[in-house]
C-alpha positions as CSV (number, residue, x, y, z in Angstrom):
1,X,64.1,-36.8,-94.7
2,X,61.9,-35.7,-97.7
3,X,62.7,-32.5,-99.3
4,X,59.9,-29.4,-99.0
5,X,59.4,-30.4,-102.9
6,X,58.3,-33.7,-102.1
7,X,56.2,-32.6,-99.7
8,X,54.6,-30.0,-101.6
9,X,54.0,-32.3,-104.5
10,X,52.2,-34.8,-102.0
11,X,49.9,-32.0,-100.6
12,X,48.9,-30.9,-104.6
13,X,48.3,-34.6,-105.5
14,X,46.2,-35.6,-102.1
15,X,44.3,-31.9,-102.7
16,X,44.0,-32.8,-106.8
17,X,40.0,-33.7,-106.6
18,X,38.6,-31.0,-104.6
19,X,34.9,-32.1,-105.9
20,X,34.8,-36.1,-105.2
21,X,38.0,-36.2,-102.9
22,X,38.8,-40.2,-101.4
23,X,38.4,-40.2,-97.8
24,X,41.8,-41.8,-97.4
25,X,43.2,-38.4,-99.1
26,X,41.3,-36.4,-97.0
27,X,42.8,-38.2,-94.0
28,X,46.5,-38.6,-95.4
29,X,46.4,-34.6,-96.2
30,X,45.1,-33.7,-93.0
31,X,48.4,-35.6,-91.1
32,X,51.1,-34.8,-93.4
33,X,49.9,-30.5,-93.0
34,X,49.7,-31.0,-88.9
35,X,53.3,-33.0,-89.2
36,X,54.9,-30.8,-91.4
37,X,52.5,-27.7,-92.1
38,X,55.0,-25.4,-89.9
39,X,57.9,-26.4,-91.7
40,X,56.4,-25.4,-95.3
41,X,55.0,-22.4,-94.0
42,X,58.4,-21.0,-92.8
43,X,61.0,-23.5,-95.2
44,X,64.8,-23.7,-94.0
45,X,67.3,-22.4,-96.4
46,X,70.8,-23.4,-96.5
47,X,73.2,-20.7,-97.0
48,X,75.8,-21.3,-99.5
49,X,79.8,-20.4,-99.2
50,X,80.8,-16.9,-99.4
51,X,77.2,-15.4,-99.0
52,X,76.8,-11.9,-96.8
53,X,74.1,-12.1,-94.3
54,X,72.5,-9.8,-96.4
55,X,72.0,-12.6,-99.1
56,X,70.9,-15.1,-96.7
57,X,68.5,-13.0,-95.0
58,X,66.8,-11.8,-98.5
59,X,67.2,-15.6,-99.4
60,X,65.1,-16.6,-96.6
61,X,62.6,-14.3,-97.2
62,X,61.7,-15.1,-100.7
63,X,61.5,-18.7,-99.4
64,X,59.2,-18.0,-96.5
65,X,57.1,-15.4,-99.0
66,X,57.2,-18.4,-101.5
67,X,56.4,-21.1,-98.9
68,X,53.2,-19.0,-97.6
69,X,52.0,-18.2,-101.2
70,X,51.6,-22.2,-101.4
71,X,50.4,-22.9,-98.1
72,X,47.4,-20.0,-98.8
73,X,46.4,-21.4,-101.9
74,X,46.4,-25.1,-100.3
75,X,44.2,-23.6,-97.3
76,X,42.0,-21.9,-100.2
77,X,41.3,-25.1,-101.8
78,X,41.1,-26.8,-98.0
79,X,38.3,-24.0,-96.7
80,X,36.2,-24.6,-99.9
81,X,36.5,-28.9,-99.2
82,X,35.3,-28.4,-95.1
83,X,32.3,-26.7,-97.0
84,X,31.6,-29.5,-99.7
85,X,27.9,-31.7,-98.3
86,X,29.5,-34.7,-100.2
87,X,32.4,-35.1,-97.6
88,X,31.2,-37.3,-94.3
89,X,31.1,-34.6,-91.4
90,X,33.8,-36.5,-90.1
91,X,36.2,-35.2,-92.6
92,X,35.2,-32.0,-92.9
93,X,35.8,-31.8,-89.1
94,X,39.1,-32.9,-89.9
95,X,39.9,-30.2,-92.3
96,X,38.5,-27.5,-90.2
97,X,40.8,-28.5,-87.2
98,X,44.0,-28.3,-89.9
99,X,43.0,-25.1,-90.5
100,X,42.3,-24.6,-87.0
101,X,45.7,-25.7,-86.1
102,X,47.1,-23.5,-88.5
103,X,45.4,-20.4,-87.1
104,X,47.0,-21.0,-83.7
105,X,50.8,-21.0,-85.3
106,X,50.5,-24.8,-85.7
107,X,50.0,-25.6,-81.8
108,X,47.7,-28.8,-81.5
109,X,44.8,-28.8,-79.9
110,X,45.8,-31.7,-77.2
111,X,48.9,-32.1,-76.2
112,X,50.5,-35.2,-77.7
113,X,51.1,-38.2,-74.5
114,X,54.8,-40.1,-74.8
C-alpha cells in the first residue's frame, strides 16, 4: 500500500504541465483520482498511544481540512485542463467525468462488473 504522500506526489507530478499535458498523464491522473480520490479527500489517521478522543478527533480534522485543501487545488488545475482546445476531446471528457465523479461523493457512473 502507498502512503497518501506518495500518492499526492504522483497527482502534482502527472498535473505538473497543465499547458502541453501528455495524454498518457492525462489518462494515468484520471485513474489514480477515481481509485483513490475518496481516500485523499477524507485521509485515515492513526491514533497514537495515550491520545484522548479529543486529540484524535481534532487530529482527524486537520487531516481531512488538509486533504480537501489539496484535492481543491488539484480540481482547480483539473477544471482549467477539461477547458484547454489543445487536449483531444477524449481527454477532456475524461477529466470532466473525474470531476463529475467527484461531485457525486466519488460514486462511478457504471457500476463496476466482477
Amino acid at each position: 500500500m502507498l502512503t497518501e504522500n506518495i500518492m499526492h506526489s504522483c497527482i502534482q507530478r502527472l498535473l505538473q504541465d497543465d499547458q502541453n499535458p501528455r495524454a498518457e498523464d492525462i489518462e494515468c491522473l484520471c485513474k489514480l483520482l477515481s481509485t483513490v480520490g475518496q481516500q485523499l479527500e477524507t485521509p485515515q489517521v492513526k491514533g497514537k498511544a495515550g491520545m484522548s478522543q479529543q486529540q484524535l478527533a481534532d487530529l482527524e480534522r486537520a487531516a481531512a481540512g488538509n486533504g480537501r485543501k489539496l484535492m481543491d487545488a488539484y480540481f482547480e488545475r483539473i477544471k482549467r485542463l477539461s477547458q484547454n482546445e489543445k487536449l483531444e476531446s477524449r481527454l477532456r471528457f475524461m477529466l470532466l467525468d473525474v470531476v463529475e465523479q467527484r461531485s457525486r461523493g466519488w460514486e462511478t457512473r457504471r457500476k463496476k462488473e466482477g
